[in-house]
mmCIF file of the N, C-alpha and C atoms, coordinates in Angstrom:
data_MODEL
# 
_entry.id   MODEL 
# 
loop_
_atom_site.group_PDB 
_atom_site.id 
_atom_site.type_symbol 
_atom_site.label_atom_id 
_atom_site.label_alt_id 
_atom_site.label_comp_id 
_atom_site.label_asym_id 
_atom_site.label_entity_id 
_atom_site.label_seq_id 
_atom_site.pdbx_PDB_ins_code 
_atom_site.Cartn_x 
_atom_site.Cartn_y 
_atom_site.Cartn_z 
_atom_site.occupancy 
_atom_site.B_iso_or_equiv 
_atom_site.pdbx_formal_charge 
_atom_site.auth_seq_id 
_atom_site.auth_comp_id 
_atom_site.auth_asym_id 
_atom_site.auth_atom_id 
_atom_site.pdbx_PDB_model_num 
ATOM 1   N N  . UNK A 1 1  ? 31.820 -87.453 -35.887 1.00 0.00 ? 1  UNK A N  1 
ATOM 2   C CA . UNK A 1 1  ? 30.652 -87.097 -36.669 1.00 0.00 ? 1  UNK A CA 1 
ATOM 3   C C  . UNK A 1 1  ? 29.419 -87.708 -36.004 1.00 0.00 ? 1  UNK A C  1 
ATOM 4   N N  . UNK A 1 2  ? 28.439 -86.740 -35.623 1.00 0.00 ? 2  UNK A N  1 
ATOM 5   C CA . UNK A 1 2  ? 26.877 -87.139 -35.301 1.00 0.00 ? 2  UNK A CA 1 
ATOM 6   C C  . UNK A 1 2  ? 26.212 -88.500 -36.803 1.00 0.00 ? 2  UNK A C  1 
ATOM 7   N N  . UNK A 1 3  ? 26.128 -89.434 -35.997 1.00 0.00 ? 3  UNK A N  1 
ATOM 8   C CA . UNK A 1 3  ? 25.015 -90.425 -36.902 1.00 0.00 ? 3  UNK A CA 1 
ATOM 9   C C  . UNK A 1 3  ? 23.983 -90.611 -36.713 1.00 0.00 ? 3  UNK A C  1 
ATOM 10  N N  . UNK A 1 4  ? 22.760 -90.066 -37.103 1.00 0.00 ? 4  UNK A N  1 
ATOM 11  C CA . UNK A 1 4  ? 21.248 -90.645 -36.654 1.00 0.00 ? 4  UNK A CA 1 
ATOM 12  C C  . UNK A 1 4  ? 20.320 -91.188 -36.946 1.00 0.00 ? 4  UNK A C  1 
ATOM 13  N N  . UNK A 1 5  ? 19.785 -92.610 -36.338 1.00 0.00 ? 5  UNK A N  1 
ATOM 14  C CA . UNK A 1 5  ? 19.156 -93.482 -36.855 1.00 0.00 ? 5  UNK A CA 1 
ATOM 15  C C  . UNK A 1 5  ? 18.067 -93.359 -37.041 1.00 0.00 ? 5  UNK A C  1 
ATOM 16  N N  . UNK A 1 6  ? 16.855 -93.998 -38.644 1.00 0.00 ? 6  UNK A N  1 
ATOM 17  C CA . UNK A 1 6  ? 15.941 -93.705 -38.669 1.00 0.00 ? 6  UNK A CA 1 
ATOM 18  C C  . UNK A 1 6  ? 15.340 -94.114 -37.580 1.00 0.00 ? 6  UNK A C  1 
ATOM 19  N N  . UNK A 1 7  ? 15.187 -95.362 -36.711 1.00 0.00 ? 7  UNK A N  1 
ATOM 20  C CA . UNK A 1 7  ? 14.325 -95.809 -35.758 1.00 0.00 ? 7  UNK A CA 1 
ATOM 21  C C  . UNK A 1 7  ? 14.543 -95.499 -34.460 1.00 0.00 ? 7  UNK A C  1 
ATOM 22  N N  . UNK A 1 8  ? 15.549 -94.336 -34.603 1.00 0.00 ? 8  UNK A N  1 
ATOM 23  C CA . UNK A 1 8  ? 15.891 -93.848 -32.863 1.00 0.00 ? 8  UNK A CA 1 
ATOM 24  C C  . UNK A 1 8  ? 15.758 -92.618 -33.041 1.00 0.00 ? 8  UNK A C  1 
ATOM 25  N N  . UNK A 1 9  ? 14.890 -91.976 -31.808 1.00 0.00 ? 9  UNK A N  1 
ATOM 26  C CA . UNK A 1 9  ? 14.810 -90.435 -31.466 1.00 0.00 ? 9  UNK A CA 1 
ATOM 27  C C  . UNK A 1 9  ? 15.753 -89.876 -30.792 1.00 0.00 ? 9  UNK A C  1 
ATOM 28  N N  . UNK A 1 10 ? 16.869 -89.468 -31.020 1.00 0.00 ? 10 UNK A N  1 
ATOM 29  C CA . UNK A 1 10 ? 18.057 -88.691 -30.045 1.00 0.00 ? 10 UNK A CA 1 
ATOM 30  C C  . UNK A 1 10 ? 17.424 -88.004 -29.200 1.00 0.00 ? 10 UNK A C  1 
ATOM 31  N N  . UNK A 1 11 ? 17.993 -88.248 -28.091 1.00 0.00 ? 11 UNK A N  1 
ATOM 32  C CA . UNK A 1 11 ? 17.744 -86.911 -26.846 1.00 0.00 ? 11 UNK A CA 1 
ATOM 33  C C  . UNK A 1 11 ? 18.207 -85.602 -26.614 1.00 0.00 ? 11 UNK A C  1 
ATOM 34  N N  . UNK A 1 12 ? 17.136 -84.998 -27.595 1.00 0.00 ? 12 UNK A N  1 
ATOM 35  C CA . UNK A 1 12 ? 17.845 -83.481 -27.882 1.00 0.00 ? 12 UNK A CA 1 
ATOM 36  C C  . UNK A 1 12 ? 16.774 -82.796 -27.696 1.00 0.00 ? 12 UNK A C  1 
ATOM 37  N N  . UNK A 1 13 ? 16.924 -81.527 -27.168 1.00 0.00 ? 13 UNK A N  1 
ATOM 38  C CA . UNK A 1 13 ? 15.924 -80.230 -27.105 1.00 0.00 ? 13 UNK A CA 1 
ATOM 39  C C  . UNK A 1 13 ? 15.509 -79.398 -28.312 1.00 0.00 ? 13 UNK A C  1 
ATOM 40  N N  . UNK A 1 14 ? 14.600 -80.642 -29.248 1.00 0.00 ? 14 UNK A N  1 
ATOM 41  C CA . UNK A 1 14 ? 13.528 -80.799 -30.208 1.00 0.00 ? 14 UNK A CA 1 
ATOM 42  C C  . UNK A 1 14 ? 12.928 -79.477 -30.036 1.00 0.00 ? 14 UNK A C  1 
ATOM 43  N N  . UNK A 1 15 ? 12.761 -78.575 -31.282 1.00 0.00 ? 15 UNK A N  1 
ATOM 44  C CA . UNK A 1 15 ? 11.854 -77.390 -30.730 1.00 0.00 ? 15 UNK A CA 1 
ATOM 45  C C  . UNK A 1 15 ? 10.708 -77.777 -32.254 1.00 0.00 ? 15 UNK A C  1 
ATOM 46  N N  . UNK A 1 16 ? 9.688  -77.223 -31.996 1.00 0.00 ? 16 UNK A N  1 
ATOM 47  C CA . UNK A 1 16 ? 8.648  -77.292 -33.302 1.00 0.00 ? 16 UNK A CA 1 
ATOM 48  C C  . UNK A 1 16 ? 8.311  -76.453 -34.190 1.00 0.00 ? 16 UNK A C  1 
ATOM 49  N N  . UNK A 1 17 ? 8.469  -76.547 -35.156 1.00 0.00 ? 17 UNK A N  1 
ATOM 50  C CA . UNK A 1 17 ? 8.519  -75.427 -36.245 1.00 0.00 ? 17 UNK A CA 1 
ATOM 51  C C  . UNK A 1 17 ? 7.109  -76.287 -37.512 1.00 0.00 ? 17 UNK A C  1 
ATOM 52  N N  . UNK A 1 18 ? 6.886  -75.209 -38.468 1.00 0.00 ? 18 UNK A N  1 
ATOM 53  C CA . UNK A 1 18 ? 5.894  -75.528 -39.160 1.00 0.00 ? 18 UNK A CA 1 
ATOM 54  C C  . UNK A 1 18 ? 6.403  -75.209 -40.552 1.00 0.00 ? 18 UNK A C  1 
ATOM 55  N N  . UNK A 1 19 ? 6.206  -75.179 -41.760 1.00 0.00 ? 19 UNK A N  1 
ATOM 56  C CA . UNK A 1 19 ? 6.445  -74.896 -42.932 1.00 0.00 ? 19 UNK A CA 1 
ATOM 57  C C  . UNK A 1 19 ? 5.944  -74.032 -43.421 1.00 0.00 ? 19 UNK A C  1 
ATOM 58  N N  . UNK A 1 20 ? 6.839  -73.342 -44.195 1.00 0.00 ? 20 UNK A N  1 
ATOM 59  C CA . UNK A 1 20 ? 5.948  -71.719 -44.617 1.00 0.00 ? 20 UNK A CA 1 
ATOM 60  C C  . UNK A 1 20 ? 5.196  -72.148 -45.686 1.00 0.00 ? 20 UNK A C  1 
ATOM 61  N N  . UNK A 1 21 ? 4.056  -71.544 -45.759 1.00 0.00 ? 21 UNK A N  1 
ATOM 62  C CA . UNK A 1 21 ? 2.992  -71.388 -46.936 1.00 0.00 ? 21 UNK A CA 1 
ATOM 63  C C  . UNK A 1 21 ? 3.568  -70.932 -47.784 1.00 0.00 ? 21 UNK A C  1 
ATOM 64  N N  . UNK A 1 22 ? 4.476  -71.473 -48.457 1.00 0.00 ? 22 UNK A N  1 
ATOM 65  C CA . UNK A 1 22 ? 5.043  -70.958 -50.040 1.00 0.00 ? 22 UNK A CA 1 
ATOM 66  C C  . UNK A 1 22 ? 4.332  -71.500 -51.387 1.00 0.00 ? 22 UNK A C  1 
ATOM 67  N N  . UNK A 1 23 ? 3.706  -70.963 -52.506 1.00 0.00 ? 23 UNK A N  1 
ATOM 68  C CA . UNK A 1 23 ? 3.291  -71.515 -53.289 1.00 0.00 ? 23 UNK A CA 1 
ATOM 69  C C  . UNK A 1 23 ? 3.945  -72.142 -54.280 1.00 0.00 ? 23 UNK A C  1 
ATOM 70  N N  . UNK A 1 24 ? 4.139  -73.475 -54.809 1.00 0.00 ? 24 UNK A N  1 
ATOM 71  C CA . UNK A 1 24 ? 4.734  -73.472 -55.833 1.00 0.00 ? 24 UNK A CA 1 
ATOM 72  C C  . UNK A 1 24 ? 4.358  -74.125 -56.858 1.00 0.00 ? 24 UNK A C  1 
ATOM 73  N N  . UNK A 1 25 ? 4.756  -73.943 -58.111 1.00 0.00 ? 25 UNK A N  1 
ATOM 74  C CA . UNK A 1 25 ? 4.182  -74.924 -59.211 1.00 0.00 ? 25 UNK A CA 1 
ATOM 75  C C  . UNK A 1 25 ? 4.257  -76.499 -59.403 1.00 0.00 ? 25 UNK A C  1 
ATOM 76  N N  . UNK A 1 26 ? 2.866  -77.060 -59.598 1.00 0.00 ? 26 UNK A N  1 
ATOM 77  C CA . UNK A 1 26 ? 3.154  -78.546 -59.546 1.00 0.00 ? 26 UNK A CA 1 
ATOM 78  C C  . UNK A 1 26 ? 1.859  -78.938 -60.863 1.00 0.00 ? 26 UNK A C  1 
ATOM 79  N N  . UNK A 1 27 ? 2.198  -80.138 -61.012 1.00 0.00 ? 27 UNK A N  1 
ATOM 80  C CA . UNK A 1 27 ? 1.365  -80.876 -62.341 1.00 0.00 ? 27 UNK A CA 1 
ATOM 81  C C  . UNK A 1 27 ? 1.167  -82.106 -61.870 1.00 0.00 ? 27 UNK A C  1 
ATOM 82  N N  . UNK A 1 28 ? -0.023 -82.878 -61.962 1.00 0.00 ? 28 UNK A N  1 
ATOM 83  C CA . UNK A 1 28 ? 0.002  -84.203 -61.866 1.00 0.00 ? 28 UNK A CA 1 
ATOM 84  C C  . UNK A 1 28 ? 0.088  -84.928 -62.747 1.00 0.00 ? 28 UNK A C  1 
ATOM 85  N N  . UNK A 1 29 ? 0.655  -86.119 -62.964 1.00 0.00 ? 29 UNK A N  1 
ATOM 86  C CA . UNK A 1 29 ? 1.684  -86.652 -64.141 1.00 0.00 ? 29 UNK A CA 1 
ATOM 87  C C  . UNK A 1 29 ? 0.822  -88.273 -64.090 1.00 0.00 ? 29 UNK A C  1 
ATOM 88  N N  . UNK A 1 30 ? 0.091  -88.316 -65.451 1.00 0.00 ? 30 UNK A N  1 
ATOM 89  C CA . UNK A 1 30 ? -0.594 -89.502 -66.053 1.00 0.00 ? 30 UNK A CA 1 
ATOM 90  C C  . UNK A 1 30 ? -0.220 -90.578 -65.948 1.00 0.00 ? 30 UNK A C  1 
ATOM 91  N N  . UNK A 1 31 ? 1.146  -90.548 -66.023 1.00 0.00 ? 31 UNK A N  1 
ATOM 92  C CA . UNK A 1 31 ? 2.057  -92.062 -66.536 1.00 0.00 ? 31 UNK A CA 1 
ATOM 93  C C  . UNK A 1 31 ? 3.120  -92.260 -66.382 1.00 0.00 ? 31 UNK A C  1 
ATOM 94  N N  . UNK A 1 32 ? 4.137  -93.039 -66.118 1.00 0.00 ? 32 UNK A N  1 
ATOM 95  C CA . UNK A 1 32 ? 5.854  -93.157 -65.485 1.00 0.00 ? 32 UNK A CA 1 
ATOM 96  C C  . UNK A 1 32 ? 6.164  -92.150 -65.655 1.00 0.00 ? 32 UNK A C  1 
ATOM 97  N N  . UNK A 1 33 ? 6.821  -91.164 -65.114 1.00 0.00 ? 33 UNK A N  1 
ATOM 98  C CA . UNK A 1 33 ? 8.047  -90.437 -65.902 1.00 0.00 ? 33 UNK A CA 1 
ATOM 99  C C  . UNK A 1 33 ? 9.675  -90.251 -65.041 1.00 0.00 ? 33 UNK A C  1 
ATOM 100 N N  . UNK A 1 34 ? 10.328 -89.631 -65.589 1.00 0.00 ? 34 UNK A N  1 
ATOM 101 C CA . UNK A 1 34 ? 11.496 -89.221 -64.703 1.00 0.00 ? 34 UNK A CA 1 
ATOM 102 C C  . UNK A 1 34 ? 12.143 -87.695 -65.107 1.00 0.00 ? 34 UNK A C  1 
ATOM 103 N N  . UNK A 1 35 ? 12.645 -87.202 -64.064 1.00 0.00 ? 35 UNK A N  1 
ATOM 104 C CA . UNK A 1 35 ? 12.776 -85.305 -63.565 1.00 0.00 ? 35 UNK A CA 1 
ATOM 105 C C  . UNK A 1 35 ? 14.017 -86.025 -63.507 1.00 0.00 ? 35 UNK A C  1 
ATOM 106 N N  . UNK A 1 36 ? 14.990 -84.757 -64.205 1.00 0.00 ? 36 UNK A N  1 
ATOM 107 C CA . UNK A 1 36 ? 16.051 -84.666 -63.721 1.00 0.00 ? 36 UNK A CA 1 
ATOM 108 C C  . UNK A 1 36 ? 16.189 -83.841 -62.187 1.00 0.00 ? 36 UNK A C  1 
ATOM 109 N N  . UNK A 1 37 ? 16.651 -84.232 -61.428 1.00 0.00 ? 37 UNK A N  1 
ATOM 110 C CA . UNK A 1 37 ? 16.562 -83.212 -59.981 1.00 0.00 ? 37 UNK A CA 1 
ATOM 111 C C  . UNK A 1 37 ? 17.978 -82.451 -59.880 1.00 0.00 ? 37 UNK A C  1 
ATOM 112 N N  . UNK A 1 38 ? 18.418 -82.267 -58.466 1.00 0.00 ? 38 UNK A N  1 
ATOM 113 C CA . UNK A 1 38 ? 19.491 -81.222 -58.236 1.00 0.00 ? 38 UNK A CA 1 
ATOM 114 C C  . UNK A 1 38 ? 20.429 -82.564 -57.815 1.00 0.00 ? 38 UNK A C  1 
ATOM 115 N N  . UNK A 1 39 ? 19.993 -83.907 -57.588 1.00 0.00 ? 39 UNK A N  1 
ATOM 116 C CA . UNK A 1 39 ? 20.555 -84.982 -56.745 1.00 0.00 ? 39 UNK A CA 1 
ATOM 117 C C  . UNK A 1 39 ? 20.622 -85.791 -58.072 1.00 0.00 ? 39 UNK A C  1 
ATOM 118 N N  . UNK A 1 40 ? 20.049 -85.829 -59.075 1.00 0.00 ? 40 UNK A N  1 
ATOM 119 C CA . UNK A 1 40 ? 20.056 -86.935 -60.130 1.00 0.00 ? 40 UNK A CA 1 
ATOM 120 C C  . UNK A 1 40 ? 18.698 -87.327 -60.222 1.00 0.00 ? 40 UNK A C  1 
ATOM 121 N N  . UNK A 1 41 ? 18.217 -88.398 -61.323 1.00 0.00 ? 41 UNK A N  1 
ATOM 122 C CA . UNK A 1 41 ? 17.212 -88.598 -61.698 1.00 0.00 ? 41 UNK A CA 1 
ATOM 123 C C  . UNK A 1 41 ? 16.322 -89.104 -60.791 1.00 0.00 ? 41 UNK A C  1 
ATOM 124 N N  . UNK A 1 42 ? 15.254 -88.483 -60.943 1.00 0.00 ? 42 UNK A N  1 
ATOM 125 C CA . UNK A 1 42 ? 13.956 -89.410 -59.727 1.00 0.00 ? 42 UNK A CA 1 
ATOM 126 C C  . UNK A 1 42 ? 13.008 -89.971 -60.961 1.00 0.00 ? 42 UNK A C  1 
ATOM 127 N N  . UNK A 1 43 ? 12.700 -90.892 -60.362 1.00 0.00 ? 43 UNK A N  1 
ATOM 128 C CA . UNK A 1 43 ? 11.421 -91.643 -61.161 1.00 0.00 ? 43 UNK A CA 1 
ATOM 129 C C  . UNK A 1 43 ? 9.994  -91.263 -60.442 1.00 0.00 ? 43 UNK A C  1 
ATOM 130 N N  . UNK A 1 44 ? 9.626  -91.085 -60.919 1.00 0.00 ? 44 UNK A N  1 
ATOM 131 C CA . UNK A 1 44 ? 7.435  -90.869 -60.715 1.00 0.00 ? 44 UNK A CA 1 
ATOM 132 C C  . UNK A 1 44 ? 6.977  -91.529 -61.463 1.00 0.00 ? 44 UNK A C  1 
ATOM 133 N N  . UNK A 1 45 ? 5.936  -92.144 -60.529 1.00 0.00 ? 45 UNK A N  1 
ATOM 134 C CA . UNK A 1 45 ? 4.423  -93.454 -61.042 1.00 0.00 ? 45 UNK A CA 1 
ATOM 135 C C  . UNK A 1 45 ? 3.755  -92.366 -61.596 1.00 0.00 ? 45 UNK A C  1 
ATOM 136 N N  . UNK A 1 46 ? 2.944  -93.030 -62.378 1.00 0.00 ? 46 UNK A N  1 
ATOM 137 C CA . UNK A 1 46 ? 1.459  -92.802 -63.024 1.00 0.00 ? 46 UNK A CA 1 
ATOM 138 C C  . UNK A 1 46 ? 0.991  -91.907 -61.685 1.00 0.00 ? 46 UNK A C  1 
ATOM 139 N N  . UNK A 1 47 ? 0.467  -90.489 -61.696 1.00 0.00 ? 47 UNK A N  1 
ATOM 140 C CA . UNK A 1 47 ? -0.385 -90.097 -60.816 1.00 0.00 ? 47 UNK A CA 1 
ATOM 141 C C  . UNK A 1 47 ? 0.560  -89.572 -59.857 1.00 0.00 ? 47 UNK A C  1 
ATOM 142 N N  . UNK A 1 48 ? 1.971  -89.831 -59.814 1.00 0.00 ? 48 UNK A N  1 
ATOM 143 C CA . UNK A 1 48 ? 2.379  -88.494 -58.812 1.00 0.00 ? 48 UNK A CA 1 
ATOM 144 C C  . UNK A 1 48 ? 2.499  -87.183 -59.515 1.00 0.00 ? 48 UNK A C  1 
ATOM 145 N N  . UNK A 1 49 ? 3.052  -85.957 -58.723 1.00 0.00 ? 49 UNK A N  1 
ATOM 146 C CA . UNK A 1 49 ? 2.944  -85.074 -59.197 1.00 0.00 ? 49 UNK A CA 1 
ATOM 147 C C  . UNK A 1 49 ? 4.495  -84.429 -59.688 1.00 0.00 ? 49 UNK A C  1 
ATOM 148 N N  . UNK A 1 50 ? 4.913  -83.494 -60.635 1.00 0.00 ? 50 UNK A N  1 
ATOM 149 C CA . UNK A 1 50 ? 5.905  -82.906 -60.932 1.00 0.00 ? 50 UNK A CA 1 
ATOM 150 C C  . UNK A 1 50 ? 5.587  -81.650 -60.347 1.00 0.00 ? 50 UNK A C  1 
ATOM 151 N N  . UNK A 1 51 ? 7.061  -81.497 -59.079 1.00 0.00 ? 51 UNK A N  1 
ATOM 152 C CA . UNK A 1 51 ? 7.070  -79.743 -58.691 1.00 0.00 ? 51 UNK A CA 1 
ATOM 153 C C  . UNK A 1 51 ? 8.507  -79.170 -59.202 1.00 0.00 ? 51 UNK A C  1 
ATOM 154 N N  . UNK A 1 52 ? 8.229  -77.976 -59.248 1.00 0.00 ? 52 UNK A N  1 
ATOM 155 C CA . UNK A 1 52 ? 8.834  -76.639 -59.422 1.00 0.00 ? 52 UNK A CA 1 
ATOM 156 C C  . UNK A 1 52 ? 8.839  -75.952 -57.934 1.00 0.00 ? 52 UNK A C  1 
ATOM 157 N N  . UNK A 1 53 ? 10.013 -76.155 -57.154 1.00 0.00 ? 53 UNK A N  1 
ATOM 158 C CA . UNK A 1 53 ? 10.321 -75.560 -56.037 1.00 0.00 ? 53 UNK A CA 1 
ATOM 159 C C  . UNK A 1 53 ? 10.736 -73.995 -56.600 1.00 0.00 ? 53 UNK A C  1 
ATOM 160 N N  . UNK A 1 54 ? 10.701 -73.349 -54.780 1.00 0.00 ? 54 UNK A N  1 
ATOM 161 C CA . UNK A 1 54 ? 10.898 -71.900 -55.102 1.00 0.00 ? 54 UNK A CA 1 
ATOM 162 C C  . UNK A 1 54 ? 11.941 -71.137 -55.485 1.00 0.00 ? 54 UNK A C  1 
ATOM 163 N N  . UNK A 1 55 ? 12.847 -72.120 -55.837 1.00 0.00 ? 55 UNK A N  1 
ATOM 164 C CA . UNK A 1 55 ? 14.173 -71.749 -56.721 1.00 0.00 ? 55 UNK A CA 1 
ATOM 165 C C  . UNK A 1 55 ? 14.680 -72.392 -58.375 1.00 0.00 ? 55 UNK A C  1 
ATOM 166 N N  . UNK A 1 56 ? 13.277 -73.212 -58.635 1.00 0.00 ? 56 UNK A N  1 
ATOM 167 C CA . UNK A 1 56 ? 13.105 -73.612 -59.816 1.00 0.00 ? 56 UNK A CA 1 
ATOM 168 C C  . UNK A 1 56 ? 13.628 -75.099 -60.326 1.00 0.00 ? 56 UNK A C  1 
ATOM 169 N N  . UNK A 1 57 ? 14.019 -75.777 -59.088 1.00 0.00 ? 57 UNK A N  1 
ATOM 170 C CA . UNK A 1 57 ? 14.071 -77.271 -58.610 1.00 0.00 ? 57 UNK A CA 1 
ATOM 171 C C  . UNK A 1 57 ? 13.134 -77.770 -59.072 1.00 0.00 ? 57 UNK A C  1 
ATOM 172 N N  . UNK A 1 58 ? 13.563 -78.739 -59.909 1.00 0.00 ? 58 UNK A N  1 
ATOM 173 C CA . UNK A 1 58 ? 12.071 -80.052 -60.125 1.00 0.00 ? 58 UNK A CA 1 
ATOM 174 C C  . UNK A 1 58 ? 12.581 -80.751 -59.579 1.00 0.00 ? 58 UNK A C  1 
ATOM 175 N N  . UNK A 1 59 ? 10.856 -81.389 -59.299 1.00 0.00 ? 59 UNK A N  1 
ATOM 176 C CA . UNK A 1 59 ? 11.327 -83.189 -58.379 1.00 0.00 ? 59 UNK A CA 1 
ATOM 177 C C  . UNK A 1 59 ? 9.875  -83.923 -58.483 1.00 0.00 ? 59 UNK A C  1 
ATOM 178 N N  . UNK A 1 60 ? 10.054 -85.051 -58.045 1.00 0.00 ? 60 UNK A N  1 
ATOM 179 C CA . UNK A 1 60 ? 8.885  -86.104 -57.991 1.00 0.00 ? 60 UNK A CA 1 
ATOM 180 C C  . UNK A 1 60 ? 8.223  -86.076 -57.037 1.00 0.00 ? 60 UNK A C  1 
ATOM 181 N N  . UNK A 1 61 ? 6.792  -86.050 -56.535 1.00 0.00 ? 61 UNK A N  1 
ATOM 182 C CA . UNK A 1 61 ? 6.217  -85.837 -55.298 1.00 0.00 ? 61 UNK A CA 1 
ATOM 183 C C  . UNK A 1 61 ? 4.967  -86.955 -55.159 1.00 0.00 ? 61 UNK A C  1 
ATOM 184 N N  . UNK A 1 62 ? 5.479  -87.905 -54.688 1.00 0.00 ? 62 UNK A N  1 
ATOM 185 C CA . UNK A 1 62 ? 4.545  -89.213 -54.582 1.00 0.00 ? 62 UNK A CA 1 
ATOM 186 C C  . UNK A 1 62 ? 3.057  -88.379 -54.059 1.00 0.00 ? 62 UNK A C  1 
ATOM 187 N N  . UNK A 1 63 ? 1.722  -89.082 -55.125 1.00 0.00 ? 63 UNK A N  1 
ATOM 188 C CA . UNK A 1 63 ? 0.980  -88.616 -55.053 1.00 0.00 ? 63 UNK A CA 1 
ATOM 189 C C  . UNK A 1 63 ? 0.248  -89.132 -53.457 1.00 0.00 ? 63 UNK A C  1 
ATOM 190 N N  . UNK A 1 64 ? 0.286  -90.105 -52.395 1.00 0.00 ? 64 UNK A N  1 
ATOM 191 C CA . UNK A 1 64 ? 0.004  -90.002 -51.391 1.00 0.00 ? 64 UNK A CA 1 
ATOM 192 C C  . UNK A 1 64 ? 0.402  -88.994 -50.614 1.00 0.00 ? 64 UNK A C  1 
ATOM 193 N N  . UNK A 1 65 ? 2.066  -88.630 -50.726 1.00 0.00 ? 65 UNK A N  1 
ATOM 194 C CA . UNK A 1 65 ? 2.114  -87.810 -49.906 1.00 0.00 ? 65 UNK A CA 1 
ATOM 195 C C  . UNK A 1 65 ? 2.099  -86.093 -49.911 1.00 0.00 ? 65 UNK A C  1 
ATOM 196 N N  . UNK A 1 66 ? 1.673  -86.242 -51.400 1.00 0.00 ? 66 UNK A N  1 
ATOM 197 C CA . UNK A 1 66 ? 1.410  -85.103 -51.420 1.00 0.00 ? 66 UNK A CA 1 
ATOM 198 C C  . UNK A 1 66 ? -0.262 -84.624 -50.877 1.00 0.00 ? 66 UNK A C  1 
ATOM 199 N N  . UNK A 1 67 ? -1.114 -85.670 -51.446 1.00 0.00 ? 67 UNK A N  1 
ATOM 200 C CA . UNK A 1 67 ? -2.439 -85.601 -50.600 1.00 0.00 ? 67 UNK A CA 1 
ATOM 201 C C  . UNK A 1 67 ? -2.093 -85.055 -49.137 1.00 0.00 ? 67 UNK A C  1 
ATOM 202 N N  . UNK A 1 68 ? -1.231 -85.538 -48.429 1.00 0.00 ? 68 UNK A N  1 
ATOM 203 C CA . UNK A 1 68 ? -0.961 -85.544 -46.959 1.00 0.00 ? 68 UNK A CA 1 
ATOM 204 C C  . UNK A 1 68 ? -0.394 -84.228 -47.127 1.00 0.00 ? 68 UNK A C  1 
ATOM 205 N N  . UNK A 1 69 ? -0.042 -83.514 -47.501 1.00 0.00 ? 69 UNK A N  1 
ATOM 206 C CA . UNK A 1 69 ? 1.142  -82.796 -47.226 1.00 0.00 ? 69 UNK A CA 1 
ATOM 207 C C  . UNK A 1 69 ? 1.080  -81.134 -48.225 1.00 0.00 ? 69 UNK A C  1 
ATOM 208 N N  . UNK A 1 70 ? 0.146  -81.350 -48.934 1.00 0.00 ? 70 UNK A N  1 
ATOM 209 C CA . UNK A 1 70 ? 0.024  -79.809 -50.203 1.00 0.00 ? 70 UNK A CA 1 
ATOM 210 C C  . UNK A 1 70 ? -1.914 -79.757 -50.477 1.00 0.00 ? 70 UNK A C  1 
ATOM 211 N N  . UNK A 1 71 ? -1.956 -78.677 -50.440 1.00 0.00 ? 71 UNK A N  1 
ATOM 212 C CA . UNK A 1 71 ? -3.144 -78.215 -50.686 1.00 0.00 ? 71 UNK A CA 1 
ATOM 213 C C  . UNK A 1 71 ? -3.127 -77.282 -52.268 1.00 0.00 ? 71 UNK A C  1 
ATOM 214 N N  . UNK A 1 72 ? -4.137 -77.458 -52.998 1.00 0.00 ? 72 UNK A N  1 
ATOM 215 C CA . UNK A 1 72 ? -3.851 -76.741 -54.552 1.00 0.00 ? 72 UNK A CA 1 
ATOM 216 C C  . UNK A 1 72 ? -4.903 -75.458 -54.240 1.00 0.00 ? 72 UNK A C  1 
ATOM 217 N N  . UNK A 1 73 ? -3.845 -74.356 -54.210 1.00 0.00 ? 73 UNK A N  1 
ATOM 218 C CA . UNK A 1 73 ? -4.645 -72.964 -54.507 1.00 0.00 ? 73 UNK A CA 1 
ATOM 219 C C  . UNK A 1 73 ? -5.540 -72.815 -55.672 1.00 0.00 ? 73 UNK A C  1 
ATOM 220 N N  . UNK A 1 74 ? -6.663 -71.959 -55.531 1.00 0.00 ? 74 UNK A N  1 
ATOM 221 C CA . UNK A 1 74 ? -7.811 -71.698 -56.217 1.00 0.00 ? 74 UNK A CA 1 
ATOM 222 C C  . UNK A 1 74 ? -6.202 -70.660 -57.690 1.00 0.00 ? 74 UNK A C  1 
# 
């Protein structure tokens, strides 16, 4: 079985891909809470967000990285 470490880059022919622009539903969440997910319970701080993936998955989406990482359609 392949094992790969977070702090090591394997020497493999890496190709680059991007993420599709899929829209999905999200809420930003005031105060602790916890989502049941597809993996078991996640916890969210004050101020992350709750999504609705495109198969109707909830999950917790730390509000830094969602700054980094999601843009909110008009």
């Amino acid at each position: 079985m392949l094992k790969f470490l977070q702090n090591e880059n394997p020497e493999l022919d890496f190709r680059t891909a991007k993420k599709k622009p899929i829209a999905i539903k999200c809420v930003q969440i005031d105060e602790p809470f916890e989502v049941e997910t597809m993996e078991g319970t996640m916890k969210g701080k004050a101020g992350d967000w709750l999504m609705i993936g495109v198969n109707g998955e909830k999950y917790a989406c730390d509000r830094e990285i969602f700054e980094k990482t999601y843009m909110l359609c008009d």
